[in-house]
C-alpha positions as semicolon CSV with decimal commas, in nm:
position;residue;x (nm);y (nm);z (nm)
1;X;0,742;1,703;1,292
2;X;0,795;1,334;1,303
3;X;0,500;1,136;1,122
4;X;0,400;0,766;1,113
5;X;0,070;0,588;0,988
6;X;0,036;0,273;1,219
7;X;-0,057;-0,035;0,981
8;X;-0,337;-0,245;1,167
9;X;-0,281;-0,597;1,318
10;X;-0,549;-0,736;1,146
11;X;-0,762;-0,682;0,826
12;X;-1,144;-0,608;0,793
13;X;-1,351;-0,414;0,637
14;X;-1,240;-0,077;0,804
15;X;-0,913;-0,149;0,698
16;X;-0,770;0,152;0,492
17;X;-0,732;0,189;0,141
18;X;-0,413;0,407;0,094
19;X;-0,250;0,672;0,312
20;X;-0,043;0,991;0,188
21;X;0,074;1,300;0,307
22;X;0,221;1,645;0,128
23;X;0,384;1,913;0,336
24;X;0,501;2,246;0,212
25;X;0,855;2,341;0,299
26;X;1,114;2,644;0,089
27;X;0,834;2,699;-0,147
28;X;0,732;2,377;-0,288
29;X;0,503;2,107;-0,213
30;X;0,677;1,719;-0,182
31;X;0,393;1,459;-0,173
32;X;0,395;1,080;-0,072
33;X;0,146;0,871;-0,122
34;X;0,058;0,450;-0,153
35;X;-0,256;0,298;-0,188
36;X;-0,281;-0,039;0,066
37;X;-0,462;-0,349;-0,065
38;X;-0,461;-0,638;0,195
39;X;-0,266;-0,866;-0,032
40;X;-0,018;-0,612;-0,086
41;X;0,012;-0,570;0,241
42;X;0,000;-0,942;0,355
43;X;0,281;-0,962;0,146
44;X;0,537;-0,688;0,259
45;X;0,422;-0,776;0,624
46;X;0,486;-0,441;0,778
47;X;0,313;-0,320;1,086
48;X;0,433;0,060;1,089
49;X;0,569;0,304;0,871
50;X;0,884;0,448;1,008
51;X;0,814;0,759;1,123
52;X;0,908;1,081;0,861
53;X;1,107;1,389;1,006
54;X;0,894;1,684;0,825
55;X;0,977;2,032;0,856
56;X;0,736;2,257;0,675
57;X;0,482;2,574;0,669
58;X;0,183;2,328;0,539
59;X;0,099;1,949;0,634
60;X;-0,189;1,781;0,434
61;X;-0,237;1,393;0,573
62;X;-0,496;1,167;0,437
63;X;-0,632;0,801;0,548
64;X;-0,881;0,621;0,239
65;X;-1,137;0,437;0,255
66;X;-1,305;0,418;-0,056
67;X;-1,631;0,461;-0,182
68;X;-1,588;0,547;-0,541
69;X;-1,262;0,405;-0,724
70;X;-1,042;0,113;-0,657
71;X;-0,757;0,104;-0,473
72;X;-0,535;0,300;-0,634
73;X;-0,227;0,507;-0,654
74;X;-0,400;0,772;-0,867
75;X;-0,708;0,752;-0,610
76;X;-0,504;0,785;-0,357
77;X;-0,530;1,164;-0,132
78;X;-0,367;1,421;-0,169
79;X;-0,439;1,513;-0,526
80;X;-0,231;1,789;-0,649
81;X;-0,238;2,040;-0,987
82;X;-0,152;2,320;-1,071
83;X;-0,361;2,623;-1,184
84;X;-0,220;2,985;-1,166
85;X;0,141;2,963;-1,112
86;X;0,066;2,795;-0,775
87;X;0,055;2,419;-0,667
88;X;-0,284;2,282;-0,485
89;X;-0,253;2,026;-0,261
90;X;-0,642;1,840;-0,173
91;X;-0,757;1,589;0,022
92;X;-1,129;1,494;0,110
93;X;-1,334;1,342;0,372
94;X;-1,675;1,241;0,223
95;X;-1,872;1,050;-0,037
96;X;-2,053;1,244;-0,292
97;X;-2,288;1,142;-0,562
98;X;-2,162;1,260;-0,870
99;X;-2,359;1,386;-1,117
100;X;-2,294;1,424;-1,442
101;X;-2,333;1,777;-1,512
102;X;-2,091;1,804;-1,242
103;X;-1,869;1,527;-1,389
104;X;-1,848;1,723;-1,778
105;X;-1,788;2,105;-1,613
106;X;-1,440;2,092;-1,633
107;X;-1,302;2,197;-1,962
108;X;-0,954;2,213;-1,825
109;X;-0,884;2,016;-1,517
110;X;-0,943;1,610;-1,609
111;X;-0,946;1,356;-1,310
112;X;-0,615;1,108;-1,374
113;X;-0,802;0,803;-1,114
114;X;-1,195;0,723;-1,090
115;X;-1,270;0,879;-0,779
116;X;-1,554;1,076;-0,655
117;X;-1,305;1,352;-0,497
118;X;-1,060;1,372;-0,727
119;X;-1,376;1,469;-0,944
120;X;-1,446;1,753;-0,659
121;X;-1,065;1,861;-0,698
122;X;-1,130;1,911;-1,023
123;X;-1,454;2,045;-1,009
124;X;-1,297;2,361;-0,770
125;X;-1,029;2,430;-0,972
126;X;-1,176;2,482;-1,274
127;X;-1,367;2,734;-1,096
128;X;-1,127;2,863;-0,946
129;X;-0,957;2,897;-1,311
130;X;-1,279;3,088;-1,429
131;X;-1,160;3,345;-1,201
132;X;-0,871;3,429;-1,438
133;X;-0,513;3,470;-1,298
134;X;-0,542;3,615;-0,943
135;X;-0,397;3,626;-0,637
136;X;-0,697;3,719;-0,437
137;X;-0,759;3,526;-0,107
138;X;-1,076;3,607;-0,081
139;X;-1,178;3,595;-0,418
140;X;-1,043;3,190;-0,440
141;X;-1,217;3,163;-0,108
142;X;-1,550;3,331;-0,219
143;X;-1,517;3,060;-0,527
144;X;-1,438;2,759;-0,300
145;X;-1,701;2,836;-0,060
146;X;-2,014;2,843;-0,351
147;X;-1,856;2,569;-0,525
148;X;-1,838;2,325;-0,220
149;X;-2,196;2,411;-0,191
150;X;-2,288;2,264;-0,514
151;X;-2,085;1,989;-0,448
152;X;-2,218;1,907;-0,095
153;X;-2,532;1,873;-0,253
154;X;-2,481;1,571;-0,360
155;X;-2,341;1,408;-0,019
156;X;-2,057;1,449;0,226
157;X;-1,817;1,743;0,155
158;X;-1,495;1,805;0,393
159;X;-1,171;1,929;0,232
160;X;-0,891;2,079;0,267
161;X;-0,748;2,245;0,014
162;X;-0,420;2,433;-0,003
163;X;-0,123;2,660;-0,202
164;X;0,108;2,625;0,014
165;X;0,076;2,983;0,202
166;X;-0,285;2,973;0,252
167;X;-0,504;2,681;0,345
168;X;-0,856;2,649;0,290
169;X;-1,094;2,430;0,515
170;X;-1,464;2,342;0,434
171;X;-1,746;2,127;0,665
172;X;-2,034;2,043;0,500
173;X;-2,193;1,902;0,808
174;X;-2,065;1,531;0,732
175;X;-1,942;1,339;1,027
176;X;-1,725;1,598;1,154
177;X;-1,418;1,805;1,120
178;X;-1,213;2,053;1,399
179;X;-0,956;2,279;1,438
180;X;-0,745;2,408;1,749
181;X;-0,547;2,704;1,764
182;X;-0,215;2,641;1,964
183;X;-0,029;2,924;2,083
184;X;0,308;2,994;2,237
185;X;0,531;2,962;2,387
186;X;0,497;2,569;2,419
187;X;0,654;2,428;2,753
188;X;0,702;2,090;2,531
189;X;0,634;1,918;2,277
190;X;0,314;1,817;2,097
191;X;0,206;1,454;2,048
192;X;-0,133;1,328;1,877
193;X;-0,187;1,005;1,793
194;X;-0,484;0,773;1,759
195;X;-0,544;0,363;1,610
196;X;-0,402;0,486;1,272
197;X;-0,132;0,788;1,273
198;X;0,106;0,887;1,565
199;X;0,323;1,229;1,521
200;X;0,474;1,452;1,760
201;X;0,572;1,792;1,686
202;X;0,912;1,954;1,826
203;X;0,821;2,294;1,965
204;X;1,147;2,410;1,994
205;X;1,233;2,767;1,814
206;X;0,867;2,817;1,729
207;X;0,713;3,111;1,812
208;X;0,381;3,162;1,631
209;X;0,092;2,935;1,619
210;X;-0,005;2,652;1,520
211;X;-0,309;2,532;1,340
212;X;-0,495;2,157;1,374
213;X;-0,745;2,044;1,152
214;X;-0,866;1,692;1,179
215;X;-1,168;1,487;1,191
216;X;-1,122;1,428;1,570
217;X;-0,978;1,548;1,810
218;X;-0,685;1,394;1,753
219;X;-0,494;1,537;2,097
220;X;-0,574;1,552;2,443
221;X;-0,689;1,836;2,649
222;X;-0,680;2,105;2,371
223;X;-0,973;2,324;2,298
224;X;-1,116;2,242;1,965
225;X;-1,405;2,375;1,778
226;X;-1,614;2,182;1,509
227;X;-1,615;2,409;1,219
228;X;-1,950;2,581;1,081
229;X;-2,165;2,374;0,829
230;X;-2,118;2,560;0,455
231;X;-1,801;2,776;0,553
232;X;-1,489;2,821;0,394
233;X;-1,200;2,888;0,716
234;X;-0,920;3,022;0,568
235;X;-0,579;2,920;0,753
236;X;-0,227;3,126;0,740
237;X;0,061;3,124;0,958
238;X;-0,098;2,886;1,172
239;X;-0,365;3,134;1,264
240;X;-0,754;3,159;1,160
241;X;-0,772;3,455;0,937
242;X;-1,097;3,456;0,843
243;X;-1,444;3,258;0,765
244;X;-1,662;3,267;0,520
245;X;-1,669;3,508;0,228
246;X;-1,991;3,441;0,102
């Protein structure tokens, strides 16, 4: 897949706060993030970021605009740890209240920035580590689906969250979020862009699906679904497997 995030022409108050991306490729996770301030970015005077040839199982992309945190590299998405011989990769769409009860659960996992999902990351995956060592889909999904719930109580709550094989999506009714399903064989390529990211992916030699989740529907003349409010969809080999354990 070729990637680019499209700088804007002009700065405002929409403009983003950082950009990254992590894909998944021969069993490990390579991530790539930078936070954007507008002096920073005044400075370099870029308009584009070349576009990235990717070729991977998993693609996590994240746009920031902040709510809780300053512009940051460590608040920049994805936010990755590890936790059970197994990398997660997380990035969230949302603002959530944090309390503090929330804020002190985690004995193990300890934000590195100030923001309010980092927090959440951590939040799941110490969870998650309460489990013990497993390597249960549906157990981590069962966990991720009643922890998101306590978390969405306290605002907006979409993630996705992933090891690399698996990847786990969750709409807490916030704005919204979609997937599509594409499924050979492709006559051509696949292009999606919109005011801030442009990719296109080369369909050539694939023969299973493909999975798209986004927070619009991000290409033409697909059929996408808005996922169910409080559900975990679980995500493998570019198929839905399942929703909702719970």
């Amino acid at each position: 897949m070729d990637y680019a995030f499209k700088m804007p022409s002009s700065f405002t108050e929409d403009t983003p706060d950082g950009w990254g991306y992590a894909f998944f490729s021969d069993g490990e996770w390579q991530l790539f993030k930078q936070s954007l301030d507008v002096e920073k970015i005044l400075r370099i005077g870029f308009k584009t970021l070349p576009p990235h040839k990717i070729i991977g199982k998993t693609f996590i992309s994240h746009i920031r605009y902040a709510t809780h945190g300053e512009s940051s590299y460590e608040n920049t998405h994805p936010f990755d740890n590890d936790l059970f011989d197994l990398r997660w990769v997380f990035a969230h769409y949302g603002h959530l209240r944090l309390y503090r009860h929330v804020l002190d659960s985690s004995e193990f996992f300890k934000s590195k920035g100030d923001s309010d999902s980092e927090a959440a990351f951590c939040f799941i995956l110490e969870e998650l580590r309460r489990l013990g060592k497993k390597d249960n889909t549906k157990e981590f999904a069962s966990t991720i689906e009643k922890s998101a719930a306590e978390l969405s109580k306290q605002g907006g709550l979409n993630f996705l969250l992933s090891h690399g094989n698996t990847l786990f999506a969750y709409y807490s009714g916030y704005k919204s979020l979609y997937y599509a399903i594409l499924r050979p064989p492709f006559k051509k390529n696949i292009f999606g862009e919109n005011n801030q990211i442009k990719f296109e992916i080369d369909t050539d030699n694939i023969e299973e699906p493909i999975a798209l989740i986004a927070s619009e529907q991000i290409i033409k003349y697909e059929h996408w679904k808005e996922l169910e409010v409080g559900k975990v969809y679980i995500f493998q080999n570019g198929d839905l497997t399942k929703t909702s354990f719970n």
